[in-house]
C-alpha positions as CSV (number, residue, x, y, z in Angstrom):
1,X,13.0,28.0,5.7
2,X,11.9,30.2,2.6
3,X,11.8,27.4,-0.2
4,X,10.4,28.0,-3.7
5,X,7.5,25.5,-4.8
6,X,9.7,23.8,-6.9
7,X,12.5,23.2,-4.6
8,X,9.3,22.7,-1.9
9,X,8.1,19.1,-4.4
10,X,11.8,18.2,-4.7
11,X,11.7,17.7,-0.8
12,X,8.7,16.1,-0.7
13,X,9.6,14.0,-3.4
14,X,13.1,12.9,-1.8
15,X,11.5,12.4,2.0
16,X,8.8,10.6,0.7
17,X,11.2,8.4,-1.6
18,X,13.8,8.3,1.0
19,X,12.8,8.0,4.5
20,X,9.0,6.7,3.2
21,X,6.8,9.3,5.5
22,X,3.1,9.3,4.5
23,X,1.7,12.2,3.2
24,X,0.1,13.5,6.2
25,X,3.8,13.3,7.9
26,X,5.0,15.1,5.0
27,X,2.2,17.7,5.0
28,X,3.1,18.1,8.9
29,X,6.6,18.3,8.5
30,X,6.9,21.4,5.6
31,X,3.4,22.6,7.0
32,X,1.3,22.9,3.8
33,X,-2.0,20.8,2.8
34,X,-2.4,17.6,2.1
35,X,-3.2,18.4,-1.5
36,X,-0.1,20.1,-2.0
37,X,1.8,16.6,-1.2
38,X,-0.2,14.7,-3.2
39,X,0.6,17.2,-6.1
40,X,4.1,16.7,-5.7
41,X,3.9,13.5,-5.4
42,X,2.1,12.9,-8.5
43,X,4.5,15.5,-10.6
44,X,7.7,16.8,-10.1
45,X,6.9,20.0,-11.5
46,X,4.1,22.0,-10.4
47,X,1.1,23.3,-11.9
48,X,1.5,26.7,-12.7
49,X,-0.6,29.7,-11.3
50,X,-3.6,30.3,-12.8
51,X,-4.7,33.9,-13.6
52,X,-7.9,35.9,-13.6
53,X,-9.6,35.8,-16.5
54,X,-10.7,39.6,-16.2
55,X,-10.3,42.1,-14.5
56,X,-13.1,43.0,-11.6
57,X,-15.9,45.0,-13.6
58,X,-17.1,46.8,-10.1
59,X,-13.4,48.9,-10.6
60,X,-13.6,49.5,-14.2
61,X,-16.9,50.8,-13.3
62,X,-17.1,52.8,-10.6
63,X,-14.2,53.2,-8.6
64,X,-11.6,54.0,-11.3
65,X,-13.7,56.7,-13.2
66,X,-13.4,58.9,-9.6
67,X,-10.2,58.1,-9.0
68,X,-9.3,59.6,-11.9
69,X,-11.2,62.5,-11.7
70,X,-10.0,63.2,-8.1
71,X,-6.5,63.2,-9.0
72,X,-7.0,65.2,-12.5
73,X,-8.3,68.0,-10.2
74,X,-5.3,67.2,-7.4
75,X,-2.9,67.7,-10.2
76,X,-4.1,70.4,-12.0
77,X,-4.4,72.7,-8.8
78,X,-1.0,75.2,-8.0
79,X,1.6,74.3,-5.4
80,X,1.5,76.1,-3.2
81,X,5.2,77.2,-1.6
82,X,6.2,77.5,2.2
């Protein structure tokens, strides 16, 4: 059962309003954390996702530079035919 995390606190919210299971029977039943129940519990909607700040310097720095390179020399080299 492939819910979306909304549809995953409405649940949660319902069973826990409904048939009264604690939140570790909850957690057990839909198998996610603890936290997760709480969360839903606390809001209806949840939190969204948070995204990185930046992106990972090591890349910028040394990995895209020779990808780059590598593939400007790939591309710039004649097919060859069969």
């Amino acid at each position: 059962m492939s819910l979306s995390k909304q549809e995953l606190f409405d649940w949660i919210r319902r069973d826990s309003w409904q048939q009264q299971l604690s939140i570790r029977a909850l957690s057990k039943k839909y198998g996610v954390h603890r936290r997760l129940v709480r969360e839903a519990l606390a809001s209806p909607v949840p939190k969204p996702r948070k995204r990185p700040a930046r992106p990972s310097p090591r890349m910028e720095r040394l990995v895209l530079p020779r990808l780059s390179a590598r593939w400007s020399t790939l591309l710039s080299r004649p097919v060859r035919s069969p």
